[in-house]
Residue frames as qw, qx, qy, qz and C-alpha x, y, z in Angstrom:
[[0.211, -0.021, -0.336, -0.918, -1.38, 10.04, 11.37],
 [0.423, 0.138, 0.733, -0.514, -5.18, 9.62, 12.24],
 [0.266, 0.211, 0.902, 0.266, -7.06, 7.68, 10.25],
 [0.085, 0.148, -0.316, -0.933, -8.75, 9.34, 7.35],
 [0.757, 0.377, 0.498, -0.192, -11.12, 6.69, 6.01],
 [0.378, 0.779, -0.412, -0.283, -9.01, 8.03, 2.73],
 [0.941, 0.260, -0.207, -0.066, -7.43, 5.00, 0.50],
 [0.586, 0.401, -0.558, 0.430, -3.75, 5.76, 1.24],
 [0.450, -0.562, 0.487, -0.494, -4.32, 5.57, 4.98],
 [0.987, -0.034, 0.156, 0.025, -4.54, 1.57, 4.16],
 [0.835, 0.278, -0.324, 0.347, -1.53, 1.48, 2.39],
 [0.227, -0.679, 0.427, -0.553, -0.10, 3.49, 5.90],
 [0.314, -0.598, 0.602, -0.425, -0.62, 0.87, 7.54],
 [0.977, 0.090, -0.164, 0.103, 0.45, -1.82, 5.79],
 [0.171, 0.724, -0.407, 0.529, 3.85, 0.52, 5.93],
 [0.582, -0.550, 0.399, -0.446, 3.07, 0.37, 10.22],
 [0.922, -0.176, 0.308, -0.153, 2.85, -3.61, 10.02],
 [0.654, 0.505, -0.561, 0.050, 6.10, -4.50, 8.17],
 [0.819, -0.465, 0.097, 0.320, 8.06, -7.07, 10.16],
 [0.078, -0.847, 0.514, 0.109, 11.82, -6.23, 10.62],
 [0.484, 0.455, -0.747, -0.016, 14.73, -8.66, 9.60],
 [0.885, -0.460, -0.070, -0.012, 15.30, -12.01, 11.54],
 [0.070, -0.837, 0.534, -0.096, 18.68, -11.16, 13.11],
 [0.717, -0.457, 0.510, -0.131, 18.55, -14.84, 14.32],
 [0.820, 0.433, 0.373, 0.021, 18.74, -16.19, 10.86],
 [0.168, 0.928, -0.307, 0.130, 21.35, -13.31, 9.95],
 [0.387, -0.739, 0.510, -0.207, 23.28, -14.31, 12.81],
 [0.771, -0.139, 0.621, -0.026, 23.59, -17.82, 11.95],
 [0.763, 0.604, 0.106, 0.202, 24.80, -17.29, 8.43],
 [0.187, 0.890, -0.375, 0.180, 27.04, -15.50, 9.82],
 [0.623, -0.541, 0.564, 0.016, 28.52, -18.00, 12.32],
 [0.845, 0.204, 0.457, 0.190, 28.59, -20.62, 9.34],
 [0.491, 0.813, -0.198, 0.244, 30.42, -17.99, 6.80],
 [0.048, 0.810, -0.585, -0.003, 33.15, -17.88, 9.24],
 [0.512, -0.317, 0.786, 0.135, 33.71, -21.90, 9.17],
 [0.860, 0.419, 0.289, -0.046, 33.76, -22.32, 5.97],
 [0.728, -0.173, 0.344, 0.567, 36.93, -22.98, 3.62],
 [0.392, 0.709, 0.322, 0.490, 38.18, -19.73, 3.09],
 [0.338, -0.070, -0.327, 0.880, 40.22, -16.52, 4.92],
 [0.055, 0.628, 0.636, -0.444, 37.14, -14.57, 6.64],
 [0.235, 0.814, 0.193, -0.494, 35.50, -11.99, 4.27],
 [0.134, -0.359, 0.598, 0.704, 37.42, -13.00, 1.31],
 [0.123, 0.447, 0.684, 0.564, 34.38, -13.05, -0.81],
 [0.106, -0.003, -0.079, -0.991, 33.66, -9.50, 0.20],
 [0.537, 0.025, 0.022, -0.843, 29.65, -8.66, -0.64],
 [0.613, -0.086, -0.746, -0.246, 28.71, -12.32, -1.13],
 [0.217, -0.180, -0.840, 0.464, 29.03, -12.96, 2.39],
 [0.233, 0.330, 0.300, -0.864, 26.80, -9.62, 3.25],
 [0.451, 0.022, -0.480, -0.752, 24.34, -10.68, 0.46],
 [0.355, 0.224, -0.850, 0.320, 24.09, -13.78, 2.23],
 [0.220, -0.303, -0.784, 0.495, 22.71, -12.67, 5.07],
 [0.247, 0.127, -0.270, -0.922, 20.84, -10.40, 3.64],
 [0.466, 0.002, -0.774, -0.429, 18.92, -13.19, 2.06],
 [0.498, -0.166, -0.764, 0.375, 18.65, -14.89, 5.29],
 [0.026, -0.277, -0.479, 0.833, 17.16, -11.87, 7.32],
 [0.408, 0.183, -0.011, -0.894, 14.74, -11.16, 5.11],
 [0.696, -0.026, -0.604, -0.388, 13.50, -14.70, 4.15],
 [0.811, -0.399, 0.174, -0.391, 13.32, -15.80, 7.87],
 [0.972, -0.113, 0.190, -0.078, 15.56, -18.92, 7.37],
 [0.177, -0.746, 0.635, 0.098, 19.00, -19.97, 7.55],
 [0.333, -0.284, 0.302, 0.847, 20.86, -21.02, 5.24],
 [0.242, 0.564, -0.109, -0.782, 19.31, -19.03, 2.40],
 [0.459, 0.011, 0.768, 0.447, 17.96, -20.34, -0.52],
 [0.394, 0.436, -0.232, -0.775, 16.88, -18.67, -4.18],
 [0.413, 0.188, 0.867, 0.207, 14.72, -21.72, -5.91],
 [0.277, 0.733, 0.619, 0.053, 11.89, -19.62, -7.25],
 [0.010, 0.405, 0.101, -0.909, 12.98, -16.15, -8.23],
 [0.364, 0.754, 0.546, -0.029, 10.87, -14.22, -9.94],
 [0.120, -0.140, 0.136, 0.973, 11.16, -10.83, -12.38],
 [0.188, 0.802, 0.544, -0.159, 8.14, -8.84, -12.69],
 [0.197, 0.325, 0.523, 0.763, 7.68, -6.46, -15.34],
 [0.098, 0.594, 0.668, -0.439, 5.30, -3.77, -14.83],
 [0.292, -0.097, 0.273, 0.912, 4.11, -1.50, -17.52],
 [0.160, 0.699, 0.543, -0.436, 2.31, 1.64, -18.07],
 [0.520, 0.446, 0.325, 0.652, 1.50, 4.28, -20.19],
 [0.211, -0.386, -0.174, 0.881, 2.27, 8.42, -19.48],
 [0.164, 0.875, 0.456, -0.003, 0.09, 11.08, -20.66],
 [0.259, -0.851, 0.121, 0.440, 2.71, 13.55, -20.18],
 [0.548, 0.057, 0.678, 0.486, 4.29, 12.05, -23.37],
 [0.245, 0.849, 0.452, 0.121, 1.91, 14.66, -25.18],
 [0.067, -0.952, 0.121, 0.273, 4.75, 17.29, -24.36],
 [0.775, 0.561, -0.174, 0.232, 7.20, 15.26, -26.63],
 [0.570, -0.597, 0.562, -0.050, 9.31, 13.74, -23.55],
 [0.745, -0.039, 0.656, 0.116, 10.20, 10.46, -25.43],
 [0.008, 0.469, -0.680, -0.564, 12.16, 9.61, -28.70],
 [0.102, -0.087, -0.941, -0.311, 9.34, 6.69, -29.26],
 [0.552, -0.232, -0.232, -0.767, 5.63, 7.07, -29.79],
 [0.514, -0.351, 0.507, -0.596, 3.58, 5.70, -27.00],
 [0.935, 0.125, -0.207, -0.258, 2.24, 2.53, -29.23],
 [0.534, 0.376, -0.754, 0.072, 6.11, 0.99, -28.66],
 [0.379, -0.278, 0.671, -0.574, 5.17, 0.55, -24.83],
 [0.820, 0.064, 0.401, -0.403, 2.37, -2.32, -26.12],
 [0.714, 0.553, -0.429, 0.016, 4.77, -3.59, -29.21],
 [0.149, 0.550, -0.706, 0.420, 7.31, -4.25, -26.39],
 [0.756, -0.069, 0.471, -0.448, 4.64, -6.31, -24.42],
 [0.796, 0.455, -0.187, -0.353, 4.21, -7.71, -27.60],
 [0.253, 0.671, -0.683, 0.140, 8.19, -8.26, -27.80],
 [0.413, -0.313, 0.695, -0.499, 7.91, -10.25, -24.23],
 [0.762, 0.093, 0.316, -0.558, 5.51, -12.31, -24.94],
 [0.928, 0.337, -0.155, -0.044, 7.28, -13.84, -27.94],
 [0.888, -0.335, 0.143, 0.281, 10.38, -13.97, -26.14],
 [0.469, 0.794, 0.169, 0.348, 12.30, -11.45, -28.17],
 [0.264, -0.933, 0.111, -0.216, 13.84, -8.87, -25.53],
 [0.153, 0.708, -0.539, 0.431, 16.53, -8.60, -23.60],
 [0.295, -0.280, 0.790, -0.459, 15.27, -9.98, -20.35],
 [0.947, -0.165, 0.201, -0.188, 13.59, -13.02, -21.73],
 [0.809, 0.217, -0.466, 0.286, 17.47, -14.19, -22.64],
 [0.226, 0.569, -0.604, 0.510, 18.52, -13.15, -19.28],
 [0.627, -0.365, 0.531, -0.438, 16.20, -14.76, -17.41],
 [0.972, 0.080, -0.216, 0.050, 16.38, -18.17, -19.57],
 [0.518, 0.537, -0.540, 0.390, 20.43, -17.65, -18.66],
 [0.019, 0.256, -0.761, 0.596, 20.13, -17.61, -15.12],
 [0.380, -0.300, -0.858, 0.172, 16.94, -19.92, -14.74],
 [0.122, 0.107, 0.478, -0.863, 14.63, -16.57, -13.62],
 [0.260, 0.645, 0.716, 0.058, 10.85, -17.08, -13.66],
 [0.136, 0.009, 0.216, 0.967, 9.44, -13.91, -15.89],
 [0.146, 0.745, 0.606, -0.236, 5.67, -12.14, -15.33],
 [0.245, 0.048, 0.179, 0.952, 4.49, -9.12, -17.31],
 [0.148, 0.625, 0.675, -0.363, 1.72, -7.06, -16.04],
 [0.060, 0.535, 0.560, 0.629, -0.30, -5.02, -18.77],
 [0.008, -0.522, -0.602, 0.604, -1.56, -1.83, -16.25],
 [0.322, 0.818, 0.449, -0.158, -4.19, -0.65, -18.42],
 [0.436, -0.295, 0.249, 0.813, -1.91, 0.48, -20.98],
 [0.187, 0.563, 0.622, 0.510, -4.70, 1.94, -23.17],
 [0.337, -0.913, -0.228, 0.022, -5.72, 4.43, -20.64],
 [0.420, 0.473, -0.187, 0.751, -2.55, 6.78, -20.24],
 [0.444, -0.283, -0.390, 0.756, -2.06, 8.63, -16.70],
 [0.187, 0.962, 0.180, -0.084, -3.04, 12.42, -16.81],
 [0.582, 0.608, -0.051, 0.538, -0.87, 14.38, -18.21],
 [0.433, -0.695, -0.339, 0.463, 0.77, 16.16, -14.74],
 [0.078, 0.086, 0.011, 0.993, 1.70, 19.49, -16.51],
 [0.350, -0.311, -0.481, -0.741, -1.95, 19.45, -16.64],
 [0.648, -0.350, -0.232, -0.635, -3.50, 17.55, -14.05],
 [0.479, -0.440, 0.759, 0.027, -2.54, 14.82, -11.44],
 [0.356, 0.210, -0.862, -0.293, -1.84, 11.16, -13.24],
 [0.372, -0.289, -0.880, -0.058, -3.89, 9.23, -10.93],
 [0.530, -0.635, 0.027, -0.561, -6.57, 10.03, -8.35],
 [0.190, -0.537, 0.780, -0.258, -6.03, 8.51, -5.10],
 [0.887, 0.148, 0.295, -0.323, -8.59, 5.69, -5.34],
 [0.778, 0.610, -0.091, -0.120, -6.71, 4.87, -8.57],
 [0.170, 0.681, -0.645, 0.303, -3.31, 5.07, -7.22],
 [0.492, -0.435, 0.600, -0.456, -4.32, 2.75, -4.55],
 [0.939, 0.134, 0.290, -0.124, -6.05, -0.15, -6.43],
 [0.576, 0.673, -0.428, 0.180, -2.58, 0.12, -8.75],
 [0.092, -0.635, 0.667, -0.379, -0.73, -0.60, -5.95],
 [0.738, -0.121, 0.565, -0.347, -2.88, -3.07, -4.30],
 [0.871, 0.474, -0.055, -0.119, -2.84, -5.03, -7.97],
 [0.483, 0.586, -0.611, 0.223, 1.18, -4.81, -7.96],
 [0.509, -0.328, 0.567, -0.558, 0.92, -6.12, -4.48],
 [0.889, 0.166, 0.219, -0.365, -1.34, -9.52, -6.08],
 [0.648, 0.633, -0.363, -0.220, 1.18, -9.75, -8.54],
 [0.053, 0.767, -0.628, 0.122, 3.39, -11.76, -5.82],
 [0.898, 0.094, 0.285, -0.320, 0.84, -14.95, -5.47],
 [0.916, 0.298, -0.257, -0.074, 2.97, -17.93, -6.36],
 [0.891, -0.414, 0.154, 0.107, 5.51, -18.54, -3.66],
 [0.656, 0.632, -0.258, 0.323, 8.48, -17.07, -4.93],
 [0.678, -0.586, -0.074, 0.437, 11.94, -16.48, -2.59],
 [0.361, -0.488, -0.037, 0.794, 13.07, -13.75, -4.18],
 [0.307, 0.807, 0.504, 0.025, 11.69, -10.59, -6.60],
 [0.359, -0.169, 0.279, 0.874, 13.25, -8.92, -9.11],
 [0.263, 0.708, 0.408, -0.513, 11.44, -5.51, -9.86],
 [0.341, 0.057, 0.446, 0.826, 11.10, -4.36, -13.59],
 [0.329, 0.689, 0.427, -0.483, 9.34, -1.90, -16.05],
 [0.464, 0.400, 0.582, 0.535, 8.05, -1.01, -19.41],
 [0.251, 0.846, 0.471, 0.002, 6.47, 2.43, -20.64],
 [0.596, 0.093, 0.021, 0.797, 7.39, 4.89, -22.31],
 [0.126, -0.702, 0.103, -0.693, 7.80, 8.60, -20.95],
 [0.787, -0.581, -0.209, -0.002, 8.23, 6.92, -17.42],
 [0.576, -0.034, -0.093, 0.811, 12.10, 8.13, -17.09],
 [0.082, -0.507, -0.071, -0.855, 10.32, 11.67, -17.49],
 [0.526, -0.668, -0.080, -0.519, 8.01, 10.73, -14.39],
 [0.870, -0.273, -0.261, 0.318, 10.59, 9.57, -12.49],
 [0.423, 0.254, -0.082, 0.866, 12.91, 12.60, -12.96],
 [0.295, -0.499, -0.051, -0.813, 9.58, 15.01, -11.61],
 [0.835, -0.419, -0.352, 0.051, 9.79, 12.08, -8.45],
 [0.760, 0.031, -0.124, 0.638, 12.83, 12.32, -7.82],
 [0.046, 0.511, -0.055, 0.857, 12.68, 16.92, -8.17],
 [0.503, -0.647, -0.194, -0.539, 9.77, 16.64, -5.44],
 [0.846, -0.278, -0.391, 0.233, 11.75, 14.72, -3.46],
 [0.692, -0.297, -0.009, 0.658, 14.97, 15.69, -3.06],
 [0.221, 0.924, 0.090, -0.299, 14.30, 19.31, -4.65],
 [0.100, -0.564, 0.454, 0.683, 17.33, 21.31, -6.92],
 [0.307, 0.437, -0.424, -0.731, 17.38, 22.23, -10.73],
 [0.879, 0.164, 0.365, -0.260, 14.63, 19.62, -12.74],
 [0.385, 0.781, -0.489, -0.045, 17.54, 19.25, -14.95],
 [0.048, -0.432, 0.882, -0.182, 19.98, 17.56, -12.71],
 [0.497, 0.083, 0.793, -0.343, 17.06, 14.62, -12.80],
 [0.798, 0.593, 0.029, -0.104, 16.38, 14.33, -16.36],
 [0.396, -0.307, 0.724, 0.473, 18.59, 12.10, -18.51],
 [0.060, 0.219, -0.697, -0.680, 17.89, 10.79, -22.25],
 [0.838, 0.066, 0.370, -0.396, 15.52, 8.09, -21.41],
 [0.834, 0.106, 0.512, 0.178, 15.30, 6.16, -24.43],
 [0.699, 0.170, 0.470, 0.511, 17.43, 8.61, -26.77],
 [0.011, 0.941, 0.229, -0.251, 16.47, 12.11, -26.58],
 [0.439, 0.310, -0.119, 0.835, 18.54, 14.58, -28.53],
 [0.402, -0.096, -0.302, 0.859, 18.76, 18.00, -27.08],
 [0.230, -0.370, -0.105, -0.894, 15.84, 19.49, -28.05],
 [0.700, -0.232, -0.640, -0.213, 13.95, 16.71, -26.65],
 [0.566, -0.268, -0.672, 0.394, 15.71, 16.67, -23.43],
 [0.052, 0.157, 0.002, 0.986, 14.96, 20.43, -23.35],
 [0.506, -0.315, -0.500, -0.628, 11.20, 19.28, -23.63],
 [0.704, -0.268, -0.633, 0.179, 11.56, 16.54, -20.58],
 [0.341, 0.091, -0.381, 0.854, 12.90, 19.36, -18.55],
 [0.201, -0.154, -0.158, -0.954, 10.46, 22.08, -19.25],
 [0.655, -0.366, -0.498, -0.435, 7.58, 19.07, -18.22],
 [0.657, -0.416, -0.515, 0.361, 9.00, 18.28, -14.77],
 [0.031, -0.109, -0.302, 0.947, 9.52, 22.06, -13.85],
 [0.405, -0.180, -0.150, -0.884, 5.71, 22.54, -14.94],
 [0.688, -0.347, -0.609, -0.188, 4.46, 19.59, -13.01],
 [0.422, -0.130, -0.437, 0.784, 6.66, 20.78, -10.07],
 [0.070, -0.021, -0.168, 0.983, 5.10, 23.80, -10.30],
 [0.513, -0.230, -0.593, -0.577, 1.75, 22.59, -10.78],
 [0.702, -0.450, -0.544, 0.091, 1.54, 20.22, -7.79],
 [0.276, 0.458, -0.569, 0.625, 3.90, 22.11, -5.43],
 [0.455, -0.479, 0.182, -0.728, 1.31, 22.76, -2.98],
 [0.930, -0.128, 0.026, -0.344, 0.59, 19.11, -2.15],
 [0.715, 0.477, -0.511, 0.031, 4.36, 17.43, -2.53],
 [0.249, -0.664, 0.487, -0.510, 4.96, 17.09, 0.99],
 [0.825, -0.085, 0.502, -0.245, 3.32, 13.75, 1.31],
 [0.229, -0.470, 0.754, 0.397, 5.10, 11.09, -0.66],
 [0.420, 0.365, 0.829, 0.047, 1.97, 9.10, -1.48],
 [0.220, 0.815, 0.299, -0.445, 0.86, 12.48, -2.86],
 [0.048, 0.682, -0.518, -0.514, 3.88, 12.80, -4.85],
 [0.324, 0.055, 0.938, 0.113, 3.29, 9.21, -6.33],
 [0.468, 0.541, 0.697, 0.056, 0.04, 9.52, -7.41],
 [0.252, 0.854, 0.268, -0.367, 0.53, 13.12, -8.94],
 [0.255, 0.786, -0.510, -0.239, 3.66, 12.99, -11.00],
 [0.349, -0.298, 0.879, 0.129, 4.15, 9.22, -10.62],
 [0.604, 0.172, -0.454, -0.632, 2.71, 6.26, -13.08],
 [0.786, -0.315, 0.170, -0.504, 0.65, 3.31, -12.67],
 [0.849, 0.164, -0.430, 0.259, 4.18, 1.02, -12.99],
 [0.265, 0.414, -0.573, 0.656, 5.63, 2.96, -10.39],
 [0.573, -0.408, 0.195, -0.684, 2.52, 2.44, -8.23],
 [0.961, -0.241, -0.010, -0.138, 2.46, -1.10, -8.19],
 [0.580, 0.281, -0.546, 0.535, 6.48, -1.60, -7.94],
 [0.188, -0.415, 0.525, -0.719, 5.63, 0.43, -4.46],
 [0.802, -0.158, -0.040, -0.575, 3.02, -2.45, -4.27],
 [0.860, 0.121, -0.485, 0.100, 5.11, -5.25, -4.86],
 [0.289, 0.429, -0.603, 0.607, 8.03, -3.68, -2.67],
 [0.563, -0.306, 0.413, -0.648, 5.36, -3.51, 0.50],
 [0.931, 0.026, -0.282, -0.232, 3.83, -7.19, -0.84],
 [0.514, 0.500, -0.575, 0.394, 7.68, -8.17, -0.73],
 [0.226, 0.365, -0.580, 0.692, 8.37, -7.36, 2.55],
 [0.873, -0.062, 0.238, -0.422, 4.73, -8.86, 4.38],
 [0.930, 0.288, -0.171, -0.149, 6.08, -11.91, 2.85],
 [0.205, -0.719, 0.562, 0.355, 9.50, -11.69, 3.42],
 [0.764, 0.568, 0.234, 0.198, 10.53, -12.23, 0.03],
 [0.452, -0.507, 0.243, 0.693, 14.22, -10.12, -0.38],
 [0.459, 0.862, 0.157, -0.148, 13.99, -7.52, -3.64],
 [0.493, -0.214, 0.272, 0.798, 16.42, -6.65, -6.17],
 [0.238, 0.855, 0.214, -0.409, 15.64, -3.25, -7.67],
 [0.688, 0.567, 0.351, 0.288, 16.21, -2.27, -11.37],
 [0.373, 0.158, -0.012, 0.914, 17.30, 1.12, -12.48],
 [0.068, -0.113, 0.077, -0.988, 15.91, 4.70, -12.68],
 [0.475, -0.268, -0.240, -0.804, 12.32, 4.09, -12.48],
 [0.711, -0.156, -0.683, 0.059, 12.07, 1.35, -10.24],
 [0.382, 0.019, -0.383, 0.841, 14.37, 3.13, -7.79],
 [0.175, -0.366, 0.147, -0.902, 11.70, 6.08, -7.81],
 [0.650, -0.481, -0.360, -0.465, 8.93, 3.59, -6.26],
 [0.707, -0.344, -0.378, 0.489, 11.61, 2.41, -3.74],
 [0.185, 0.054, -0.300, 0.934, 12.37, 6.19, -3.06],
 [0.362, -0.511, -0.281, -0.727, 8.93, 7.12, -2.45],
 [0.751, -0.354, -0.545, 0.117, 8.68, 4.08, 0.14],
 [0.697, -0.224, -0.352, 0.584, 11.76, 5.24, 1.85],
 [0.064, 0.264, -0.104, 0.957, 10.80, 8.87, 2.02],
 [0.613, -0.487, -0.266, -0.562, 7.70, 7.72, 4.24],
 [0.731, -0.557, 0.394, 0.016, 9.83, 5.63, 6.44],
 [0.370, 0.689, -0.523, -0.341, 13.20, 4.87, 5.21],
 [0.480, -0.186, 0.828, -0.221, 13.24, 1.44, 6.82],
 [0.852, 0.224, 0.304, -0.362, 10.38, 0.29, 4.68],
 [0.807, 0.556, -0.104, -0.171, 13.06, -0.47, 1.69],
 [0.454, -0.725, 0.507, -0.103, 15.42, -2.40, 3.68],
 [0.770, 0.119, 0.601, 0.180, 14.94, -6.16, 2.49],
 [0.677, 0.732, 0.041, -0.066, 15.65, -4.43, -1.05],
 [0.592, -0.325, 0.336, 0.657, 19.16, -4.28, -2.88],
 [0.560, 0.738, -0.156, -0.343, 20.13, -2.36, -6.03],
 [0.870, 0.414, 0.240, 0.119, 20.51, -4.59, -9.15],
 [0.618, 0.224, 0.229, 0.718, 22.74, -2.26, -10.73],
 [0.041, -0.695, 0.029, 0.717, 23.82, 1.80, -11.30],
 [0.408, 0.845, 0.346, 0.022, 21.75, 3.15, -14.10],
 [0.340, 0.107, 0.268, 0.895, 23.25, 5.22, -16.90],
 [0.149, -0.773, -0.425, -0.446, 19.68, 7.30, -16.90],
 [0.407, -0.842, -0.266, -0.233, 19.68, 10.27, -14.97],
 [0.056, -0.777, 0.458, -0.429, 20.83, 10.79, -11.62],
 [0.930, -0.309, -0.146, -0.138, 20.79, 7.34, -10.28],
 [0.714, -0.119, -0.526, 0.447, 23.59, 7.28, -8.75],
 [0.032, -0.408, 0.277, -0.869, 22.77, 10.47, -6.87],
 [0.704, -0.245, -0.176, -0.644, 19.44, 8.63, -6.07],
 [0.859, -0.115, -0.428, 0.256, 21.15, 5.24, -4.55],
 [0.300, 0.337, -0.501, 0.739, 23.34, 7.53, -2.33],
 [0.354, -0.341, 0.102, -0.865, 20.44, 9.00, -0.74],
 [0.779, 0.065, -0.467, -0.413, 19.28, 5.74, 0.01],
 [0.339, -0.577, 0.743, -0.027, 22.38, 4.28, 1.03],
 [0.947, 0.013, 0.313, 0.072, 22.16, 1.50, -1.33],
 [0.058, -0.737, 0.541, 0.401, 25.15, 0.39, -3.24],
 [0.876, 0.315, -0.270, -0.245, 24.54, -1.35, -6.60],
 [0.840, -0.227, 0.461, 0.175, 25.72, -4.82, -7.15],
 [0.596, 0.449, 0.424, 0.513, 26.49, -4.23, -11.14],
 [0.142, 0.798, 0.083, -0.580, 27.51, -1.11, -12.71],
 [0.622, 0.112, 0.681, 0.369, 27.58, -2.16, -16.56],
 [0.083, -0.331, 0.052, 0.939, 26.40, 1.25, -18.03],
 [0.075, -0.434, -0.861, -0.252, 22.90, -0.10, -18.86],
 [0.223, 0.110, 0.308, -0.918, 19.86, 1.91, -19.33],
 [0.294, -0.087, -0.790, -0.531, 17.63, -0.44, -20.80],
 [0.591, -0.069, 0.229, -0.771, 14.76, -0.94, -18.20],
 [0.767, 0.121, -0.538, -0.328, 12.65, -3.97, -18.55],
 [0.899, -0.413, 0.116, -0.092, 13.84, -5.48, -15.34],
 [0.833, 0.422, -0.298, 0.197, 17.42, -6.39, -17.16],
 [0.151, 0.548, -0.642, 0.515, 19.85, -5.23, -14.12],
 [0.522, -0.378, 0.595, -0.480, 18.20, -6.56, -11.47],
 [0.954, -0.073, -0.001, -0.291, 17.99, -9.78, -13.21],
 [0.641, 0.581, -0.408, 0.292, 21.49, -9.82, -14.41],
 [0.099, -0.378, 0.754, -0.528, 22.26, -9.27, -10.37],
 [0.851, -0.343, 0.232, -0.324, 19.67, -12.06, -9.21],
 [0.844, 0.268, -0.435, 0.162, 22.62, -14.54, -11.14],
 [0.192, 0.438, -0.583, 0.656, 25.33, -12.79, -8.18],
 [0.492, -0.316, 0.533, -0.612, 22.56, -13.75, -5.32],
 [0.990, 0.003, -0.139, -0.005, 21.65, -17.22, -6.58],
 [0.761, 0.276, -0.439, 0.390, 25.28, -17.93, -6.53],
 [0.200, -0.564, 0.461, -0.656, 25.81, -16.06, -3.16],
 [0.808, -0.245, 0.129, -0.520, 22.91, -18.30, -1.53],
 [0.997, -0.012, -0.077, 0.020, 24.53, -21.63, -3.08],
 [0.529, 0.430, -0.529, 0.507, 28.22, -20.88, -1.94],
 [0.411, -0.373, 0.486, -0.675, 26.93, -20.26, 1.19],
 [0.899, -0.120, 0.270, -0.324, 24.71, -23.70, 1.79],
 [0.929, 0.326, -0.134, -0.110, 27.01, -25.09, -0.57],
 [0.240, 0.652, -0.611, 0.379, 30.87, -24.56, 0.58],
 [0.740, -0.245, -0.626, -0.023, 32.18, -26.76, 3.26],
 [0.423, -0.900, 0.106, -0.024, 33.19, -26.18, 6.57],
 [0.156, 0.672, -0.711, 0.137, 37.03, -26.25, 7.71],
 [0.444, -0.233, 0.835, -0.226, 36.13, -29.47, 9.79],
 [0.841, 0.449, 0.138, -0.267, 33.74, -31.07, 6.77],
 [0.473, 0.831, -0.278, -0.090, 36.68, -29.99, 4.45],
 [0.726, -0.607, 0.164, 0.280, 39.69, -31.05, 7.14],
 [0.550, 0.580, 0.077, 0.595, 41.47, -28.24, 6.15],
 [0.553, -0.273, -0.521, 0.590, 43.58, -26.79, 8.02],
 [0.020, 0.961, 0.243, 0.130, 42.76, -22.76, 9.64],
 [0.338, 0.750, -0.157, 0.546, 44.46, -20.39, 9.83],
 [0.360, -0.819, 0.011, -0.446, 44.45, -19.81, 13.52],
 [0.675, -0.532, 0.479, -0.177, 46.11, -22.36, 15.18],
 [0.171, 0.512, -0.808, -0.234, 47.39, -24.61, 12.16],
 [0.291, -0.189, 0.931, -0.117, 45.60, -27.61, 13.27],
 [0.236, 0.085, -0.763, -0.596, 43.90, -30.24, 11.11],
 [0.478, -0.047, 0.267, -0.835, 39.62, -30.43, 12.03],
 [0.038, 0.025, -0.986, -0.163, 37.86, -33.25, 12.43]]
């Protein structure tokens, strides 16, 4: 695409300049998974997590000392059509919540030893409403992004992606329609509790934002900034930040997912170093991970948000990383293999 002078032509080509995996670093977790004490592939996805780890952090064996969970959280204008079972104030009470340590995910990261950040993205200022108008200009969409993008300053080794606001399961579901198109239905769930009229409402706002933007949905960044919010902009920040860095990602649920489906509907490559955390009860997420091709690590029938699956799966990649560096070999071990019976020295 020729250069515009236009904002999202920078984040293009950060997109252009990702590096790819290091195969060599892959390749050498893999030689060491098969001499260690154990029949080959009998720990199944650990082994492939593994190297995972290892291709996207550059360095063999793998190692998770610093993770991290980021939080991001915004607030929706579109909430004005009575999407959401909770008035917009609970989105800054729930900051609130964090801060004293109160939530969900500050006992799951004390349990598994994750560092925890929560970014505040101008939650006073609300999004436009997109039945009405776009949510962000592009200028606005961009410096969101570029901010989630800062948020990754401090040398972590691996980034778990979260989020707060409420009505943001409603702009994810009108992501998610522009994308992959059929009934705005099949892409609205509860959120945080919707009865039936309610979810009637959530519909009715993602077919009128559909039908609002249509003209302009072709471009993904376009779909971001016009039906997306300014947590889902900078999770597409972090996820690009991520991957300049190599830093490996573990993605949350439904709203998270949409900033990693925007990515991968510009180039699907770009959301490679990522895993999913876990399969969301919201929505269609597990229609949304097919399309992908990821395949959660958890499926625990959680719809809580906040960052709480993908931390609950950084515990299954710490412990990948340290059975890997940490197991012996068959000749360390002098135990015998399988192959030939004989005892390694």
């Amino acid at each position: 695409m020729a250069a515009s002078g236009l904002p999202f032509d920078d984040i293009r080509e950060l997109i252009a300049a990702m590096p790819g995996p290091d195969m060599a670093a892959a390749n050498t977790v893999r030689a060491r998974d098969a001499n260690l004490t154990k029949p080959a592939g009998s720990l199944g996805r650990m082994e492939e997590i593994a190297e995972w780890l290892a291709a996207w952090q550059g360095k063999a064996p793998p190692r998770v000392d610093r993770p991290l969970v980021c939080v991001f959280a915004g607030n929706h204008g579109v909430v004005a059509q009575g999407v959401s079972a909770y008035p917009q104030t609970v989105t800054r009470q729930m900051l609130e919540n964090f801060a004293a340590g109160g939530a969900a995910i500050n006992q799951i990261c004390a349990a598994y030893d994750l560092g925890f950040k929560v970014f505040d993205l101008a939650l006073d200022l609300p999004t436009g409403d997109f039945t009405q108008t776009d949510a962000l200009d592009e200028r606005a969409c961009v410096a969101t992004m570029a901010f989630g993008m800062e948020a990754l300053v401090g040398g972590t080794d691996l980034l778990c992606l979260g989020e707060m606001g409420i009505g943001n399961t409603t702009s994810a579901a009108a992501i998610y329609a522009a994308l992959y198109g059929g009934d705005a239905a099949h892409w609205c769930g509860r959120g945080t509790g919707l009865d039936d009229a309610g979810l009637g409402r959530k519909v009715a706002a993602v077919e009128a934002g559909l039908a609002l933007h249509r003209a302009h949905l072709k471009d993904p960044l376009e779909v971001l900034r016009r039906l997306g919010g300014r947590e889902v902009a900078a999770i597409c920040g972090a996820i690009i930040a991520a991957r300049l860095q190599r830093i490996p990602v573990i993605l949350d649920g439904y709203v998270v997912t949409a900033a990693a489906a925007i990515l991968h509907a510009i180039e699907p490559s770009t959301i490679d170093h990522c895993i999913a955390g876990h399969l969301s009860a919201e929505g269609a997420h597990a229609d949304v991970l097919a399309r992908l091709g990821k395949v959660p690590l958890l499926a625990l029938d959680m719809r809580l948000g906040e960052g709480t699956g993908a931390a609950l799966a950084a515990g299954l990649v710490k412990a990948a990383a340290a059975v890997h560096s940490g197991m012996a070999t068959f000749e360390q071990a002098q135990v015998a293999r399988k192959d030939d019976g004989a005892i390694r020295h």
